[in-house]
N, C-alpha and C positions, 0 to 999 in steps of 0.2 A: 544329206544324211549319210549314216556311214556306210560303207560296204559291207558290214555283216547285216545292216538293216535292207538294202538292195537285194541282195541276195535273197531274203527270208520272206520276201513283201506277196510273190507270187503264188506261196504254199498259205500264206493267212489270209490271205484278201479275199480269195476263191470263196471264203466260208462265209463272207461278209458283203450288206450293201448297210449303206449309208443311208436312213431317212432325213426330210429335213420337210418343215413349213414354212411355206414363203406367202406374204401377202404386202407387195410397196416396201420389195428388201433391196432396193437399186443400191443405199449406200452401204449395204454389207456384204451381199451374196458373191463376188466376188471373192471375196478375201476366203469366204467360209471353203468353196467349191475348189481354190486354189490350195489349200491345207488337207482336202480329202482326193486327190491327186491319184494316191496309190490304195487307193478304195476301186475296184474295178464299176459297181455300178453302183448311183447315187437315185435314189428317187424321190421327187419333190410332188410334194401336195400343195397347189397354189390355189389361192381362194379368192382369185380375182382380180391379181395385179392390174395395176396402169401404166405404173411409171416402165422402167427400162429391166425389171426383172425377167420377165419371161423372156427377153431378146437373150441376155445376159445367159439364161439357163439353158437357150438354145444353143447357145455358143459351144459347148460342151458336151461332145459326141458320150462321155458316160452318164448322160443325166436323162433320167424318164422324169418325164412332168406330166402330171394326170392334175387334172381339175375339178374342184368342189366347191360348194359355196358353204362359208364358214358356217358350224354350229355350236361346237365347243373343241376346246384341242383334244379332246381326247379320241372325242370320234373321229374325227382326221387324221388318229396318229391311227387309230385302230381298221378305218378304211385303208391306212398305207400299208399295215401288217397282215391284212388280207390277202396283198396282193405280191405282197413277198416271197420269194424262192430260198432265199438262201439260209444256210442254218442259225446265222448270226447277222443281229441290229445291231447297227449305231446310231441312235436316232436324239439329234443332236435340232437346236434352234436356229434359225438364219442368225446369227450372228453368236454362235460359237464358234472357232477356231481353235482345230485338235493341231497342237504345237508337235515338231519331229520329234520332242521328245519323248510325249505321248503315244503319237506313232508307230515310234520304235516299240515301247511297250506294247502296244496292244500284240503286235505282229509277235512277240518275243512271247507274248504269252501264248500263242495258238500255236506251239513248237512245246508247250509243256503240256504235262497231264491235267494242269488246271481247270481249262475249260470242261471237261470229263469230271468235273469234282463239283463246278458250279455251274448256276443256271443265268448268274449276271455279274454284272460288276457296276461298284458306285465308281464316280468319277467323282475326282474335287474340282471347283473353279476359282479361277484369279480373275478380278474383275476390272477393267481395264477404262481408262478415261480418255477421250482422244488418242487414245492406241500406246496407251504407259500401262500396264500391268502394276496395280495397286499390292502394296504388301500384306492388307486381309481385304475379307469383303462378309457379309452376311450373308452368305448363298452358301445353302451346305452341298454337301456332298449328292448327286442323284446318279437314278439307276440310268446309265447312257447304254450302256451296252449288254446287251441280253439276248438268249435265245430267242427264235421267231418261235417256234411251240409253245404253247400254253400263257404266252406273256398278251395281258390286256390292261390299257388304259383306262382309268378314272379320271375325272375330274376330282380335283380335290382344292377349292377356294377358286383365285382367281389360274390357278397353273394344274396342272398333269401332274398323275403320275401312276410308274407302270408297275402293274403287281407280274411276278414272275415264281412258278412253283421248281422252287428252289432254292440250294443255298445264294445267298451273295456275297461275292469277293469285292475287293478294293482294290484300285491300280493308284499307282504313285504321283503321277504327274497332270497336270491338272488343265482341263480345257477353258482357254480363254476367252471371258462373256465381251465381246468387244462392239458394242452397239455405235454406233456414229450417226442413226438418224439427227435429224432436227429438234432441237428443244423441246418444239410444239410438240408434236408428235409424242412426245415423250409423255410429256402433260397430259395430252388427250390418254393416251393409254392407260395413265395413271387412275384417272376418274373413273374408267372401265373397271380397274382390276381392283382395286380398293372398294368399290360398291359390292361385288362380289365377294370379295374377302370378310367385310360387314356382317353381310348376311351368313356368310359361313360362323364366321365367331359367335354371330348370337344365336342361330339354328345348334350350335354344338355344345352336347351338356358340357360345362364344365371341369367335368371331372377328367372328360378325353383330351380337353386343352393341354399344351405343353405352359412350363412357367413363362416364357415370353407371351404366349396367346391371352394366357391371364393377364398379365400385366398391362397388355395392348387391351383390354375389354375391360378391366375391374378399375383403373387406375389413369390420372395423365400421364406419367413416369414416360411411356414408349418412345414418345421423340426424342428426350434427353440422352433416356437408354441411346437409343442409334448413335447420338452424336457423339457420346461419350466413349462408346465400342468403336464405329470407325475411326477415330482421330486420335485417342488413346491406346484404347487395347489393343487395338487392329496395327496401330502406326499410322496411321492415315494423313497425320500431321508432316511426317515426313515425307510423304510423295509430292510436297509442293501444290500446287492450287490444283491441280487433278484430286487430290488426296482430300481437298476440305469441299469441291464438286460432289465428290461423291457422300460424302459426310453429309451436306447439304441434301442431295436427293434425297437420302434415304428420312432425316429428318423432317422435311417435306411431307415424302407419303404417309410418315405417322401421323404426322398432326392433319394431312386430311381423310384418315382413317378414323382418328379419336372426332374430328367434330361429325364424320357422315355416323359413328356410333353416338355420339351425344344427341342427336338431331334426333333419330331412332327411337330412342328413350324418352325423349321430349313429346314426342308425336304417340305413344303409345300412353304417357302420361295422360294426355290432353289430346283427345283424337279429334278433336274439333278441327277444321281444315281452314276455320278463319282465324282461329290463331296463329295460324302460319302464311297470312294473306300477310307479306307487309305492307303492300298502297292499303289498305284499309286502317293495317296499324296506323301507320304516320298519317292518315288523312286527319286535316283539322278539323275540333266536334264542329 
C-alpha cells in the first residue's frame, strides 16, 4: 500500500472494527482476515464451525471470536453490534475481501468531514470465480460500513440488511465476493436461500416488489434474464469459463426459484397432499 495510506491507517482504524460471520469458512477466512490487516480489531460471530476455521481465527492475535448457534443473520450481526465499542462497523461476509484500494479509501475518508455528514456508506461488489474478479455481477451495492449507534439488522428474504438513521454515502471501490467453497456446499446453500426467498416474494404485496422481483414471481423470463445480463450486459462472456460459471449459477438459482414458486402455486391450487404423493401417482391401477 502506499505511504500516504501507512501513514493515515492509525488515525482511521482507531474508529473502526471489523465484523464478520463465520460458519465452515476454512476455504476463505483466510484471505478475508489477511485484507483487514490494518483494521486494529476484528470480531467474528461463529456458529458452530468444524472444519479449520476457528484454528484459523485463533491464529490472529486481532480477532475476538464469541459464539452463537445460528438463527437468522441478522440476529447475529445485531448480537455482534451489541458488543461493539467502537464508533464505526465494517461488517463484511467470510468471504469478502476489502482490496488496498478500498482500504485506502475507507482510511482517506475518516481524514474528511464526511463521516460527520453521514451515518453509512454503500459499498459496490466484483464478484469473483476461482479468484478472477468478474466484469459485472448481480449483487448491488450494500450498506457495509456504518455507524455502531442506532444501526440494526433485518432480515430481509434469504440475506440482511442493516437500517442506519441517517444519510448514506457511497465509496468507489468495490469489495470482492470471492467464495471458493465446494460445489456441494454451494448447492446446499442454495435450496436454503431460494426457499426463503419464495416465501418472501409471495408474502410481499406486489406493489413493494421491485421489476426484477415481478418478473421472478409473475413470469418464466428470470433465468433468461440472468443469463442474458451476466454474459451480455455484464460482459460475462468475456471473462472466459469463470465468466459463463457464474452466468450458469446465477441461471441455476432462478430456475430453482421459478419451479419452488410454481410448486407453491400448484399446492395452494390443489391442497390435497396426494397429489403431490408421486409413488401413489405412478403406482399401476
Amino acid at each position: 500500500m502506499s505511504d500516504y495510506f501507512n501513514s493515515t491507517k492509525s488515525e482511521a482504524t482507531l474508529r473502526l472494527t471489523a465484523l464478520l460471520l463465520t460458519y465452515n469458512e476454512e476455504a476463505n477466512i483466510e484471505r478475508t482476515l489477511a485484507a483487514l490487516q490494518w483494521v486494529p480489531n476484528i470480531f467474528v460471530i461463529d456458529s458452530g464451525s468444524t472444519d479449520r476455521t476457528l484454528e484459523i481465527l485463533a491464529s490472529d492475535p486481532k480477532v475476538t471470536t464469541l459464539h452463537r448457534p445460528f438463527d437468522s443473520f441478522a440476529d447475529q450481526c445485531n448480537f455482534g453490534l451489541d458488543l461493539i465499542k467502537s464508533e464505526w462497523v465494517l461488517s463484511l461476509d467470510a468471504d469478502y475481501v476489502v482490496t488496498p484500494a478500498l482500504a485506502e479509501e475507507i482510511c482517506t475518508c475518516f481524514r474528511t468531514p464526511e463521516p460527520l455528514l453521514f451515518s453509512g456508506f454503500s459499498i459496490p461488489f466484483r464478484y469473483c470465480i476461482a479468484g478472477k474478479p468478474l466484469r459485472g455481477t448481480l449483487l448491488p451495492p450494500r450498506i457495509c460500513l456504518y455507524r455502531t449507534a442506532g444501526a440494526r439488522y433485518r432480515n430481509d428474504g434469504h440475506g440482511h440488511r442493516v437500517d442506519v438513521p441517517g444519510k448514506v454515502g457511497r465509496l468507489h471501490y468495490p469489495i470482492l465476493h470471492d467464495d471458493r467453497k465446494p460445489l456441494e456446499r454451494w448447492l446446499a446453500s442454495q435450496l436454503r436461500y431460494l426457499a426463503i426467498e419464495s416465501r418472501k416474494l409471495q408474502a410481499t404485496p406486489l406493489s413493494q416488489l421491485s421489476i426484477a422481483d415481478r418478473l421472478r414471481l409473475k413470469t418464466p423470463l428470470a433465468p433468461l434474464a440472468a443469463l442474458v445480463l451476466c454474459l451480455f450486459v455484464n460482459g460475462g462472456i468475456l471473462d472466459g469459463w469463470q465468466g459463463w460459471t457464474y452466468a450458469f449459477q446465477r441461471c441455476y438459482a432462478e430456475i430453482l426459484l421459478k419451479l419452488m414458486l410454481l410448486e407453491t402455486r400448484a399446492r395452494r391450487r390443489d391442497p390435497d397432499p396426494k397429489v403431490f404423493d408421486q409413488p401413489n401417482r405412478l403406482r399401476s391401477p
